[in-house]
C-alpha positions in Angstrom: 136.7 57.2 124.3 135.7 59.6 121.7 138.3 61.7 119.4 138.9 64.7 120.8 137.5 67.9 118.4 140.5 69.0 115.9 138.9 72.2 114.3 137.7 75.6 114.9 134.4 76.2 115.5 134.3 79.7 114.4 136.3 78.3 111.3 133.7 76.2 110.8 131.0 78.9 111.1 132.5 81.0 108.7 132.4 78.0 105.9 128.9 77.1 107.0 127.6 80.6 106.6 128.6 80.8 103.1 126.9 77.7 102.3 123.9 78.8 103.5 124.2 82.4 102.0 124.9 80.0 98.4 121.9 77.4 98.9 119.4 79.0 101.6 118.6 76.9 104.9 116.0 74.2 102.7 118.4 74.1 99.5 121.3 73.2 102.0 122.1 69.6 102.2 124.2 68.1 104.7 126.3 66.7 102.0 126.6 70.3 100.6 127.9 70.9 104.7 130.3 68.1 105.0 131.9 68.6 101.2 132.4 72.3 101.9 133.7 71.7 105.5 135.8 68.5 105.1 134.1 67.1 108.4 132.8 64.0 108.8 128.9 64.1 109.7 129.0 62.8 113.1 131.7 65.4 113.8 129.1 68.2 112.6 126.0 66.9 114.4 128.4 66.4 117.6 129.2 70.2 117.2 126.2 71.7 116.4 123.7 68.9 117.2 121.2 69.3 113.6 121.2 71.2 109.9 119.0 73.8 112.3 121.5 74.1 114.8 124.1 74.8 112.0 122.2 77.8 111.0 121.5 79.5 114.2 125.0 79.1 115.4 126.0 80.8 112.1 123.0 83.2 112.3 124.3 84.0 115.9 127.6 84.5 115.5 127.6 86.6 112.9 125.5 89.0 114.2 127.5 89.1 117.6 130.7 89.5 115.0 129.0 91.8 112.6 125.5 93.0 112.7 125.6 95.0 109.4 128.2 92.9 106.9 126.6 90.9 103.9 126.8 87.9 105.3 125.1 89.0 108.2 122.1 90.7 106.3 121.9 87.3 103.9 121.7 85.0 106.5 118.9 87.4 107.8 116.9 87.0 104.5 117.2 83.4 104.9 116.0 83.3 108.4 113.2 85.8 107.5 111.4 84.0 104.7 112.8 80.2 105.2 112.2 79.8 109.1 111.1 82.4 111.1 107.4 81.8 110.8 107.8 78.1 112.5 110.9 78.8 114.3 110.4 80.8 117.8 114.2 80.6 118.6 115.3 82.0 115.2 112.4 84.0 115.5 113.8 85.7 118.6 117.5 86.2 117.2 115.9 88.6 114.0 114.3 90.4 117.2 117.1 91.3 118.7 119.3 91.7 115.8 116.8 94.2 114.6 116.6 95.9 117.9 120.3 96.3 118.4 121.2 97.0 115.1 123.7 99.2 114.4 122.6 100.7 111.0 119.9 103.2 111.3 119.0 101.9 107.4 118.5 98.3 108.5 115.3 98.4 106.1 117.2 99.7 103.1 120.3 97.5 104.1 117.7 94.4 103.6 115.6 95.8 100.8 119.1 96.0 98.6 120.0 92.7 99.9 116.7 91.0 98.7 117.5 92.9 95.5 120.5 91.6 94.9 119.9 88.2 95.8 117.1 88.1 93.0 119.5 89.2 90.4 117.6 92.6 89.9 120.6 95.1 91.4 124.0 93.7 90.5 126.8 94.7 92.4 126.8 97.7 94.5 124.4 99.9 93.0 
């Protein structure tokens, strides 16, 4: 008989989004998952089932907890230029996340993100 889960999956979301906000989806390793977490591997592939299936949990709950936050809108970028040309599923969250977006700026929201992901606008400017 198996062990039975002892975490918190949207605990665990919350970590694994910030990982992937640090390193992207392809500069994310599964060490980089398991040493931020402090779960096993098995334990994360029995949760989520892949390194993909880490990333569109995270994508998805955080735009069903927060459309518009930065996390939210970084973990878009990532989606945008690492997987959504190959990825139909992933493909289909940005979709609807940009259809249902709250923020009627969702274009400047991103632009500023991209910005300040490259290093060009620091802070909040």
């Amino acid at each position: 008989m198996g062990r039975k889960k002892s975490f918190q999956q949207s605990e665990i979301l919350i970590i694994i989004s910030d990982v992937f906000v640090k390193y992207g989806f392809e500069g994310t390793s599964l060490d980089d998952l398991v040493k931020a977490t402090g779960l096993l591997r098995g334990s994360l592939y029995s949760a989520f089932g892949s390194k993909r299936g880490m990333f569109i949990d995270a994508l998805s709950e955080n735009i069903k907890q927060q459309k518009d936050s930065e996390i939210t809108i970084n973990l878009v970028i990532i989606a945008m230029m690492e997987l959504a040309a190959k990825d139909n599923t992933i493909r289909q969250l940005l979709k609807q996340w940009y259809k249902e977006s709250a923020s009627s700026n969702v274009m400047e929201l991103l632009g500023k993100a991209v910005l300040k992901r490259s290093g060009i606008l620091e802070g909040g400017e």
